[in-house]
N, C-alpha and C positions, 0 to 999 in steps of 0.2 A: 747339324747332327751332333748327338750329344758322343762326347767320348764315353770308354768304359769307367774309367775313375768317375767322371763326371755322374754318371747311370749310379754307381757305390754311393759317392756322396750324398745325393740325392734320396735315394732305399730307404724309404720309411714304410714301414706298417701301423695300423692301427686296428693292434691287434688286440687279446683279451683285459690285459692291465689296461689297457687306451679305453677299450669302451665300456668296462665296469667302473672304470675311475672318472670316466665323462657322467655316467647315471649315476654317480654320487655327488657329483659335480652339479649336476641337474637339480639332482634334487634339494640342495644346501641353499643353491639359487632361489627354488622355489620357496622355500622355508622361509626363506629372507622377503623375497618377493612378497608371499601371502601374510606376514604381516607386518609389512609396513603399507600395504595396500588399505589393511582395517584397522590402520591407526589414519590414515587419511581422507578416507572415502566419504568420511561423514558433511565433512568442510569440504570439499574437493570430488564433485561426481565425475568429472573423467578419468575419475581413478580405476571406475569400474571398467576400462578399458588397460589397463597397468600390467595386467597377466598375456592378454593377448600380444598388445607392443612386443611385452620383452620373449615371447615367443616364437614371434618372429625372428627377431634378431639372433636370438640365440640359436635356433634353429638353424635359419640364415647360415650363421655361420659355420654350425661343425659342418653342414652340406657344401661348403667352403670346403674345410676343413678334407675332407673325403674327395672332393673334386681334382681336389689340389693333389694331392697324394696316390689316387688311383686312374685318374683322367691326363691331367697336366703331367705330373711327375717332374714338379718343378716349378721356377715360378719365384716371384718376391717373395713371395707370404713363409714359400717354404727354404727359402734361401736365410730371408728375417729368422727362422727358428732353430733352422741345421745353425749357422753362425753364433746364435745366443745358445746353443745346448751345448756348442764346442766348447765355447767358452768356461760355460758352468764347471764343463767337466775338469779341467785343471781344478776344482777346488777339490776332487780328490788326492792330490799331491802337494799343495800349495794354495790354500781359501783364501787368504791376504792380499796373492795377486787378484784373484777376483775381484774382491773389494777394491781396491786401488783402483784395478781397471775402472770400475762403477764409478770413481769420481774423477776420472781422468778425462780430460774434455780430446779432441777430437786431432785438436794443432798438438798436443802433446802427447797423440798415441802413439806406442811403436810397439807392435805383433812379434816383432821379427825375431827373439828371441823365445818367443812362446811354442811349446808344442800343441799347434795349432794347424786345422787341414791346410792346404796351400786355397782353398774354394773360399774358405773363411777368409782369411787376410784378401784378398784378391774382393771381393764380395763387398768386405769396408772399406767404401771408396771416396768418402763424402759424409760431413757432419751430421748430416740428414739419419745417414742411412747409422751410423753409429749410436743417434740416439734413440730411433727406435729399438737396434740391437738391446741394447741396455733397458731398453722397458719390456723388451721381451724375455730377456735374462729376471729382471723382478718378476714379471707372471708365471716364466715358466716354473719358476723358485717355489712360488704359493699353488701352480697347478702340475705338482710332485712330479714336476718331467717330465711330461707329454702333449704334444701338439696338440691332440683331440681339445683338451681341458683347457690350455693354453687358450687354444681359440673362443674356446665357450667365454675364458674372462674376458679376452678382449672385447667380444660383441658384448657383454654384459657391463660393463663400465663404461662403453659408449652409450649404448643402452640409454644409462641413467643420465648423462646429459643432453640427449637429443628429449629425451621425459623433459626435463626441468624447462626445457624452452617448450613441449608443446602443452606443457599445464598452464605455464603462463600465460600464451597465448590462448587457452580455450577460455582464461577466465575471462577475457577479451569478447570473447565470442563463442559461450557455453553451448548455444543451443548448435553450433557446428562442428561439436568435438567429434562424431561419428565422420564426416567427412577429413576434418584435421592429421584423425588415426590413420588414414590410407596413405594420406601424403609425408606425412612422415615415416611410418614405419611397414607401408604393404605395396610399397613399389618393388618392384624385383629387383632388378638391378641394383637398388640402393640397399635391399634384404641382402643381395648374396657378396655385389664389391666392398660393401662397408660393415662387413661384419665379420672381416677376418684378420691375421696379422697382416695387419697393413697400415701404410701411414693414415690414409684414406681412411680407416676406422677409429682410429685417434683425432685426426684435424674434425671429424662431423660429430664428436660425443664435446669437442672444445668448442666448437660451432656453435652447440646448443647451448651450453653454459653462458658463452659469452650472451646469446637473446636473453637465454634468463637474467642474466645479472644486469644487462643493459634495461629491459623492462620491469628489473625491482627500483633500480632506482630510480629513474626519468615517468615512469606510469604507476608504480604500485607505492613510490616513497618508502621501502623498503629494505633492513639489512643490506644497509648502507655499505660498509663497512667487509663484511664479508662477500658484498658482490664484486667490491673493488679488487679483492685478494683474488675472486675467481677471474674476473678479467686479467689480471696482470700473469697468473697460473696459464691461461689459456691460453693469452698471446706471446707466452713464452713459446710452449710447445709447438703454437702452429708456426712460429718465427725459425724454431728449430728445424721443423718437419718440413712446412709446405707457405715460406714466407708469401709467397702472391697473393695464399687466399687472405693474408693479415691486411692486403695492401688492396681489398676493396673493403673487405667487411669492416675493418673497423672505420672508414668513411661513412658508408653508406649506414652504420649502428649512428655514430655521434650524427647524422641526420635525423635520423629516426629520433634521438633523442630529444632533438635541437626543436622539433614539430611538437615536442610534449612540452617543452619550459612553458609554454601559457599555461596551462595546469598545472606548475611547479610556483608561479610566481602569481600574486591575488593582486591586485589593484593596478587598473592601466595604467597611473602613471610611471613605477616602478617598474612596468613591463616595457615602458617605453624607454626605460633608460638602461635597464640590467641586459635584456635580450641583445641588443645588437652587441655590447659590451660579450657574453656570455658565447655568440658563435663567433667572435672574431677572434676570442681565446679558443676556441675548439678549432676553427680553422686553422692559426697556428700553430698550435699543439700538433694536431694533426701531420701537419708538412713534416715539423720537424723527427715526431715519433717513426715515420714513416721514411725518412732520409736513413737516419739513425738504424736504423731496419734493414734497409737495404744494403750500407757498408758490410754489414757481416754476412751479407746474403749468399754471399758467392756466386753462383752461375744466377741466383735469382734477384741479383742486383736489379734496378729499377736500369742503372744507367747501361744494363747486359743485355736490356730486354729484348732486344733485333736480333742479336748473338744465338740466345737461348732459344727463341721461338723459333729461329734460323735450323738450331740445332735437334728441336724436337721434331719437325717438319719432317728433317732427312731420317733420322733417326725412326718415326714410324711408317715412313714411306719404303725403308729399306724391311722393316717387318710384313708391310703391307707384301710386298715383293717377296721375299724368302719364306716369309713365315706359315701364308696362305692365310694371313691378317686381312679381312676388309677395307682397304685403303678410301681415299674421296680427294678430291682436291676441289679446290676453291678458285685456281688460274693462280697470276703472279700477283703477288702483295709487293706496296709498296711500303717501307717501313717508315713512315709520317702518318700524321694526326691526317691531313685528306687520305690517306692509303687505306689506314681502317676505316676510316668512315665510309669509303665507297665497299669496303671487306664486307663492313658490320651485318647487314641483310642477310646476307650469304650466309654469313659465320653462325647468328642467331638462328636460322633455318635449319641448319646441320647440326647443332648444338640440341634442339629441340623438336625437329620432326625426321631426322634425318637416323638411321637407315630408312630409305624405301621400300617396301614390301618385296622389290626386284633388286633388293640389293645384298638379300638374305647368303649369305655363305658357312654360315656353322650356326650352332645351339645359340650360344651367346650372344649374334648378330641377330636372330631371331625374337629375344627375347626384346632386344632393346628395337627393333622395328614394330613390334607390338605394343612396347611402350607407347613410343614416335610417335604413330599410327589414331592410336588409341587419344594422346592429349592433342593432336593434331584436330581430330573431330571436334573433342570439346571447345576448343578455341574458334573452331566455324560455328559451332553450335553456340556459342557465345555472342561471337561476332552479329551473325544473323538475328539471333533474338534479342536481343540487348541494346545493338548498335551501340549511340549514341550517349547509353546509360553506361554501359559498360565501362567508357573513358572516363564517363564523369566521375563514376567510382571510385575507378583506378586514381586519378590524381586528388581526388577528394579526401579520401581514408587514406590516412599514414599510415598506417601500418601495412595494408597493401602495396602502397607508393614504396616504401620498404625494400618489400621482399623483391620488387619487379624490377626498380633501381639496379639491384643486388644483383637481379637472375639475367638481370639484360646485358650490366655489362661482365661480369664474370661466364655467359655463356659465349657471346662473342669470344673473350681471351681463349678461353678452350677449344673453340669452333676453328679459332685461328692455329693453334696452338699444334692440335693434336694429330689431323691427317691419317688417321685408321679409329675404326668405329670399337676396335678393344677397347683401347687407350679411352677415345672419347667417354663411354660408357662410366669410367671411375673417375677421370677430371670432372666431369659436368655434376656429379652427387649432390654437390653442393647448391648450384644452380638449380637444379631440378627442382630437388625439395620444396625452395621456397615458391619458385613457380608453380608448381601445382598447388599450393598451399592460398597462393593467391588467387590462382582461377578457380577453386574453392570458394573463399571467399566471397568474391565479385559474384559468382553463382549463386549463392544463396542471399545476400542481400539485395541482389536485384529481384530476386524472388521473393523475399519478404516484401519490397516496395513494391510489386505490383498487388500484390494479396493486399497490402492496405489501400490501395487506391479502390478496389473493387469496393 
C-alpha cells in the first residue's frame, strides 16, 4: 500500500504543456525520420518500412508513458524520471552541482547534503539505476521537462539501433524484410516494455548496434573502425545497466563472427593456419573481457550468480504473492551445471510459451499469453511441416545458429531467473526478438526450398 507522501511523489500529469510538446516532439521526429528515409531508400528498400518501425515504437512508448502515469501510478520508468527531474531541478539554485553530479560515478555519490526528495536518494540504490538516472536527466534536459517527450526520446534512440541491426540483417535476407519488421519491431510486449524509461529500452537499442557493428565487420567488411567505437559504446552501457545480457551476447556475437572468417580470409591454406590461430584469440579475449566484467558487476558478478538468481526468485515470488503478480515456479533448482541442465526444458518453455491461456490474471498477462500462444503454434507448425529440414537449417545457416544460440540460452537464464510472468515479460525482450526472428527465418527458406524442388 502506497503511503500519502509516496501518492505526492509519484502525482504526475500529462497534461496540456505534456501533450502539445509531445506533438511537436512528434513531429520533429518525423521530419527527421522522413528524410533520412529518402536519402536511403534508394540503395536500401527496407527502408520503405523505416516510418512504420519507428511508429511503433514511439507510439509504444508514450502508451507506456500514459499507462505508467494513469494506470500504474508508479513503477521504474516513473521513479527513473521523478529522480532525474529532482535532480534537474537544483539547477534552479545551483547548475554546477548538476553538472558535477553528471560526472560523478556512483562509489563517489553522496545526495545527502542535496535538497532532494527523501523517494530520490532512497530510489538511487545501485550503479545501474544511477546511470540510467543520468541519461534520463540528459533527455529530460533536450525533452524541455516532461515525461510525455522524455519518453518519446527514449523509444526513439532505441529506435534507431534495433533499425541498424534489422537493415543489416534484411540485406542478408531482402526478400524477408516484411516478416523481419514484426519480429523486431510489432511484438507487443517488446512495443510497449522496451520503449519506455527503462533500462530495458537502452540495453535493446545497444543490442541492435552491437549486430550491426558485429555484421559490418565479420559479413559486410565494413566501417571498420566506427563499428569498433559502437561496440565498445554498447558494451559499456549494457555493463553499466544490465551486465548478464553482455555475458552472453558478446560470446554468442564473436561466434557468429568466428562462422564468417572463411569469407574474411581467401586461400585454404591461410585459412588453415589464421583461423584456429584467430578463435583461440577470441576465445581468450572473451574469458578474459568477461572476468573483467564481472569484478564490477556487483550483484551481477558471474561468481554471484546462485546468490542473485536466489534473490530474484524470492524477490518476485514475494510480488507474485502481494502484489497480485502471476507468479510460476519451476520446483527446486539445484545451482550446478547438472541443476540447469535438468532446469533448462522447463526454463525454455516458460521463457517462450508460457503464460497459458489459464494462466491469464490481468491485461499484461494477457497480452504475453497471446504472444506465448501464438509462437507456440508456429513452432508446431514448424516442427510438423518441416521436420527434419527445419534442424537442418537451424544449424546449417549461421546467422540463425546465432540468434537460437543467443535465445536458448539467455531465455533459459530468465526462465530461471524470474518467477512471475511481469517480470518475465521485459527480461525475455531480448531473447524473444531474436527468436522469432529466427523461426522467421527457418520459415521462409524452408519455403523457398521446397518451391525450387517443385
Amino acid at each position: 500500500m502506497l503511503s500519502e507522501s509516496n501518492i505526492i511523489y509519484y502525482d504526475l500529469k500529462l497534461g496540456l504543456y505534456d501533450t502539445c510538446l509531445a506533438i511537436l516532439y512528434f513531429g520533429i521526429v518525423y521530419l527527421i525520420a522522413y528524410y533520412y528515409k529518402r536519402i536511403k531508400i534508394d540503395k536500401n528498400p527496407e527502408y520503405k518500412y523505416f516510418i512504420i518501425g519507428l511508429t511503433a515504437k514511439v507510439v509504444g512508448g508514450f502508451t507506456f508513458a500514459l499507462l505508467t502515469v494513469y494506470y500504474y501510478k508508479g513503477g521504474d520508468s516513473l521513479s527513473y524520471y521523478k529522480a532525474a527531474d529532482d535532480i534537474t531541478k537544483l539547477a534552479a539554485h545551483n547548475p554546477f552541482r548538476v553538472i558535477e553530479l553528471m560526472f560523478t560515478s556512483y562509489s563517489d555519490l553522496n545526495l545527502s547534503q542535496d535538497f532532494l526528495d527523501y523517494y530520490t536518494k532512497d530510489f538511487i540504490n545501485g550503479r545501474d539505476v544511477w546511470v540510467l538516472v543520468k541519461l534520463t536527466i540528459l533527455t529530460n534536459i533536450i525533452g524541455l521537462f516532461s515525461y510525455g517527450t522524455t519518453t518519446v526520446l527514449f523509444a526513439a534512440i532505441s529506435f534507431v539501433g534495433l533499425w541498424m541491426a534489422y537493415s543489416n540483417i534484411c540485406k542478408l535476407y531482402p526478400k524477408y524484410s516484411g516478416y523481419l519488421l514484426v519480429s523486431f519491431f510489432m511484438i507487443p510486449s517488446i512495443i510497449f516494455w522496451g520503449s519506455g524509461v527503462l533500462k530495458d529500452t537502452v540495453t535493446m537499442g545497444c543490442m541492435g548496434w552491437m549486430i550491426y557493428a558485429f555484421s559490418n565487420i565479420f559479413i559486410f567488411k565494413r566501417k571498420v573502425a566506427l563499428s569498433i567505437g559502437l561496440i565498445i559504446t554498447s558494451s559499456l552501457l549494457i555493463i553499466f545497466l544490465k551486465p548478464y545480457i553482455l555475458y552472453i551476447l558478446l560470446p554468442t556475437l564473436l561466434i557468429w563472427g568466428q562462422t564468417n572468417l572463411k569469407n574474411l580470409i581467401k586461400g585454404s591454406f591461410i585459412r588453415i593456419i589464421l583461423i584456429p590461430m584467430i578463435v583461440l584469440t577470441i576465445s581468450v579475449s572473451t574469458f578474459f573481457v568477461l572476468q573483467n566484467i564481472s569484478i564490477g558487476a556487483g550483484k551481477y558478478d558471474i561468481n554471484k550468480l546462485e546468490q542473485t538468481l536466489e534473490g530474484f526468485q524470492s524477490w518476485h515470488e514475494y510480488l507474485a504473492g502481494t502484489q497480485d503478480q502471476s507468479g510460476y515456479t519451476l520446483g527446486e533448482i539445484e545451482f550446478t551445471p547438472l541443476g540447469y541442465l535438468k532446469i533448462a526444458p522447463a526454463a525454455f518453455n516458460v521463457t517462450f510459451f508460457r503464460p497459458y491461456i489459464w494462466e491469464i490474471r490481468n491485461v499484461p498477462t494477457l497480452i504475453g499469453a497471446l504472444e506465448s500462444f501464438l509462437i507456440l503454434l508456429f513452432v508446431l507448425y514448424l516442427l510438423l511441416k518441416y521436420r527434419a529440414q527445419f534442424f537442418r537449417i537451424m544449424f546449417k545457416n549461421k546467422d540463425i545458429l546465432f540468434m537460437m544460440i543467443f535465445a536458448a540460452i539467455f531465455g533459459v537464464i530468465v526462465g530461471v531467473s524470474s518467477y512471475n510472468f511481469g517480470a518475465l515479460s521485459r527480461y525475455k525482450m531480448p531473447a524473444q526478438l531474436l527468436f522469432v526472428s529466427a523461426l522467421f527465418l527457418i520459415y521462409n527458406i524452408a519455403k523457398d526450398e521446397k518451391r525450387m524442388l517443385k
